[in-house]
N, C-alpha and C positions, 0 to 999 in steps of 0.2 A: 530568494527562495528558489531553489530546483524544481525543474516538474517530470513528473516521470510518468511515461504510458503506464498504464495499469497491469498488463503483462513484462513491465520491466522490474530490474532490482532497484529496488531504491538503497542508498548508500547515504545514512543521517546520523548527525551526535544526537545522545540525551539531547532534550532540550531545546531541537533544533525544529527546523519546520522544512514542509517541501507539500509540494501541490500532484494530486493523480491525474492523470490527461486521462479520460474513455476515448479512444481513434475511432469505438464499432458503433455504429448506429444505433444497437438498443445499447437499454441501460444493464448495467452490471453490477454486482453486490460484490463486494471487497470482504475477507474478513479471514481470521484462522486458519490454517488450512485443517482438517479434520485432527483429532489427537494433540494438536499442540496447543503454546499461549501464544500471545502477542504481546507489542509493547505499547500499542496504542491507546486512546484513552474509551474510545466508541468499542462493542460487540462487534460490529459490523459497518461499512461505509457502504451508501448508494451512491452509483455515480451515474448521473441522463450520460446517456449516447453522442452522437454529432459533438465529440469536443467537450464535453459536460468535465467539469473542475472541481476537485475538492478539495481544499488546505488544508493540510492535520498539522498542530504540532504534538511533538512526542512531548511527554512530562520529562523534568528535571532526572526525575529519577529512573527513567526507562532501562530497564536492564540489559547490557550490554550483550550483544549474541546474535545470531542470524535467525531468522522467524521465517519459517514457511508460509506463505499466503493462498489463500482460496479465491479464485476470481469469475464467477459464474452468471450468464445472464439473466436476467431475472425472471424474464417470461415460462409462458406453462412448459414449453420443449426445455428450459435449460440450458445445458450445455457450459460449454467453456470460450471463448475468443485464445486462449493463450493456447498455442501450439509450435509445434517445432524449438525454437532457440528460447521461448518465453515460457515452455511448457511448466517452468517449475518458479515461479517469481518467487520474491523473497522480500523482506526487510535486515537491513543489514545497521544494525545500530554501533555505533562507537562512540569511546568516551567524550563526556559533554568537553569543549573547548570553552577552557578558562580563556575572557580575554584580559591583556595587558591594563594595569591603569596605572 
């Protein structure tokens, strides 16, 4: 299973799974970005700060497409960790891989 900073794109089949790294010290909420959907199965994911982990998998039937993400920290000021190259994260889902039997 991949793991991906939480201002990174993540790149996953339907189906498949992969893990969010937090690199920032406080905790940060994961989720939609404003206006859109997602393919995830949670509203939102919390993830602790110092290295804090979350393993999603997507459902079978996660619809195939790129999904803008919202990544914000959770305390009263807010704010964002993603900027510069990370400013716009994403989920990038592609079709589930049938394997061989």
């Amino acid at each position: 299973m991949a793991t991906f900073d939480v201002c990174s794109t993540v790149t996953v089949g339907a189906g498949g799974s992969f893990t969010w790294n937090n690199p920032y010290t406080q905790q940060v909420k994961v989720q939609a970005a404003p206006g859109t959907t997602w393919p995830l199965p949670q509203p939102s994911y919390t993830i602790n700060g110092n290295n804090g982990q979350q393993a999603i998998t997507l459902p079978i039937g996660a619809g195939v497409g790129t999904y803008q993400i919202s990544v914000t920290y959770t305390n009263i000021g807010g704010g964002t960790p993603c900027q510069g190259a990370g400013a716009n994260p994403k989920i990038v889902v592609n079709p589930a891989m049938l394997k061989a039997g």
